[in-house]
N, C-alpha and C positions, 0 to 999 in steps of 0.2 A: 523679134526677140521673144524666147519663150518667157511667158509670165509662171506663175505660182500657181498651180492648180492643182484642189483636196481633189484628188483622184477615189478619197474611200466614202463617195457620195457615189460611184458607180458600183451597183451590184453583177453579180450576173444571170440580174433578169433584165435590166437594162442592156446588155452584149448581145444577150437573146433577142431583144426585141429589135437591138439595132441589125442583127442578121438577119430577123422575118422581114425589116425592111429592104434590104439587100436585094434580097431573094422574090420579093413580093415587086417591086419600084423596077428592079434589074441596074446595073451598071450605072448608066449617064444617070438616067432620072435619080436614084438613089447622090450619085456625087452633084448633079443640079442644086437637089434642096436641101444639101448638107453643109457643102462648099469647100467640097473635098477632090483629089485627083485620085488617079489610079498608083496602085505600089510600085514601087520601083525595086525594092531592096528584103523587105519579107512578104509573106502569107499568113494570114490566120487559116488554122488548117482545122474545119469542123466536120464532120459527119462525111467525111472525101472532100470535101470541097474549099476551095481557095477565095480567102476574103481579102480586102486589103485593112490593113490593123490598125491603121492611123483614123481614116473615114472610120469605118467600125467605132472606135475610142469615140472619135471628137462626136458622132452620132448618138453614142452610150451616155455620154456626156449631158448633150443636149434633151437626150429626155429624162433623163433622171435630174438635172435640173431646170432647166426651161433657156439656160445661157450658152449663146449658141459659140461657140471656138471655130478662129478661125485656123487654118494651116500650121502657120508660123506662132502658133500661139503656144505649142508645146512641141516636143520632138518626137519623131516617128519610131525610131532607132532602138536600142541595147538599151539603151540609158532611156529610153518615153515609155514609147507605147505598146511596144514589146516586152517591157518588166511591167506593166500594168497589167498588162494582161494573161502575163506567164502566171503572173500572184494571183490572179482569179480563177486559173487552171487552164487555162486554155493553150492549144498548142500553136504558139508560134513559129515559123520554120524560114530558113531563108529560100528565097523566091530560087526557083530551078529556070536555068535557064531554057529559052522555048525552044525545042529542035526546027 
């Protein structure tokens, strides 16, 4: 069940830093020490490149406050982690499927 969570404790220098981790860790290790999966359903779409938005958040999350979310703790979706992130500017897109 998602809980209640002040989403305006994330800036977006914490998104940024959760993408240098991304980028820096790569895929698995990045969702290892997050505790996050890969997207299913949108992209964070930065600089050309395809994030997944939920890990991203719950990462942003965890360093901007030190409390770590697990999955099911908020929603990925329209309604979560996609209007959090739309609000902080960032382009959300739905995921293309792979040819």
């Amino acid at each position: 069940m998602a809980r209640a969570i002040d989403w305006s404790l994330v800036t977006t220098e914490h998104v940024e830093s959760a993408l240098h981790e991304y980028d820096h860790l790569g895929a698995d290790a990045f969702f290892s020490r997050f505790g996050f999966a890969p997207t299913t359903t949108y992209d964070l779409v930065e600089a050309g490149r395809a994030y997944p938005p939920k890990a991203i958040l719950g990462a942003a999350y965890e360093l901007a406050t030190g409390d770590r979310l697990a999955s099911a703790d908020f929603e990925g979706g329209k309604s979560g982690a996609v209007r959090v992130l739309t609000a902080l500017g960032y382009d959300v897109e739905p995921k293309r499927a792979e040819a």
